[in-house]
C-alpha positions in Angstrom: 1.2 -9.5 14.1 0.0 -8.8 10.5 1.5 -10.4 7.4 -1.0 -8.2 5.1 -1.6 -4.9 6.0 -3.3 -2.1 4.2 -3.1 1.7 3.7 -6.6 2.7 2.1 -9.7 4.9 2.4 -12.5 3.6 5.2 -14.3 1.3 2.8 -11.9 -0.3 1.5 -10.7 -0.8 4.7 -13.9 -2.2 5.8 -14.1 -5.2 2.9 -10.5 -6.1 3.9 -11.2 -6.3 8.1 -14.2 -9.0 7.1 -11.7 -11.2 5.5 -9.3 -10.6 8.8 -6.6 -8.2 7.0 -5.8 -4.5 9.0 -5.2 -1.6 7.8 -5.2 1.9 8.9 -7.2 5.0 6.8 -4.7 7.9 6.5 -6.0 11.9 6.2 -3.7 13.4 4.4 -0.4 13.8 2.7 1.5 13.9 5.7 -0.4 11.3 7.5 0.2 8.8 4.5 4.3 9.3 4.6 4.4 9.4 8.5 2.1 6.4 8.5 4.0 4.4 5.5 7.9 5.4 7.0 6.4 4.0 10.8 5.7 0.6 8.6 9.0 0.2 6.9 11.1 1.6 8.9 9.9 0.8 12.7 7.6 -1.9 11.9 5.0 -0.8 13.3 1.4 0.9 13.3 -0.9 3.2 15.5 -4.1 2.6 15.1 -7.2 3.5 17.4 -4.7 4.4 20.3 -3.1 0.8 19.9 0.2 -0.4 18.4 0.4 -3.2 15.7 3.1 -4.7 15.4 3.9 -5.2 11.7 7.8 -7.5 11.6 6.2 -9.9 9.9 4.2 -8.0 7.4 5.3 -9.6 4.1 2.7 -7.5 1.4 1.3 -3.7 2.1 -1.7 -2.9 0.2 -1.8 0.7 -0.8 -4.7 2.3 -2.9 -3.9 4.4 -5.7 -4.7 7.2 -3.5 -2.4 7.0 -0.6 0.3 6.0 -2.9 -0.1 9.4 -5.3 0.2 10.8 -1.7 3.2 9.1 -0.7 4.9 9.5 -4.0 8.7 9.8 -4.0 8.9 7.5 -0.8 7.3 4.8 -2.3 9.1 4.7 -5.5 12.5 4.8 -3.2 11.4 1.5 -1.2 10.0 -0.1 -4.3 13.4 0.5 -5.8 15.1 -0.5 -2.9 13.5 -4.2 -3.0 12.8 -4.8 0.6 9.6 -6.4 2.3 7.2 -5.7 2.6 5.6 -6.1 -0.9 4.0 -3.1 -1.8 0.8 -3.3 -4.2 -1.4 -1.0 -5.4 -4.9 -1.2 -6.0 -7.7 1.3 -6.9 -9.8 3.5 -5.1 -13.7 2.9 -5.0 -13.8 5.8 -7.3 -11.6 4.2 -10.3 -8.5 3.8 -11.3 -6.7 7.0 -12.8 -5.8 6.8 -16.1 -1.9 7.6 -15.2 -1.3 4.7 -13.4 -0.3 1.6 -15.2 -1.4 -2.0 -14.6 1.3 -4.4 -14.0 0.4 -6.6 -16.9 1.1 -3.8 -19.0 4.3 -2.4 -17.1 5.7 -6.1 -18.1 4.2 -6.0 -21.6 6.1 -2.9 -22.0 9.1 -3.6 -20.0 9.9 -6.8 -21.9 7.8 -7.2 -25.4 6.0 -9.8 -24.9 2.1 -10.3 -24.4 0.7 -11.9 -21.0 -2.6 -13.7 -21.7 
């Protein structure tokens, strides 16, 4: 059982497994939604031929990748407000200038300035 569990390019994936946190590398649009739907909806994951079995998975890690990938899904569960967690990090290659930090999602959302 995971309670961290990623959705990420291979070496991203590869930093993550050292510090004893799964994940699964997707290869394409309709990998990432099958993939992300198995892990919210049936809790569970293929990986390598093998099952993991993902009920107690409190946080899913996406990169900004797989979530421009996923797109509409994600913005449904996110909505929705049910575990797991889903955050977003960047790629290796950078974060894209259209997605928006979370500092500054609350700076905008409420006015005030997070130090």
């Amino acid at each position: 059982m995971a309670e961290i569990f990623a959705l990420a390019e291979e070496e991203i994936l590869i930093g993550f497994g050292m510090i004893g946190i799964k994940g699964k590398a997707v290869t394409g649009r309709e990998d990432a939604i099958a993939t992300f739907r198995s892990i919210v909806q049936n809790k569970t994951c293929t990986i390598d031929g093998g099952t993991v079995e993902l009920s107690d998975c409190k946080m899913l890690i996406l990169s900004e990748d797989v979530s421009d990938m996923i797109g509409e899904e994600l913005s449904e569960w996110q909505l929705s407000g049910a575990f797991p967690l889903v955050v977003e990090i960047p790629p290796l290659s950078g974060s894209s200038a259209q997605h928006t930090r979370i500092v500054d999602a609350v700076r905008q959302a409420i006015g005030i300035k997070i130090q």
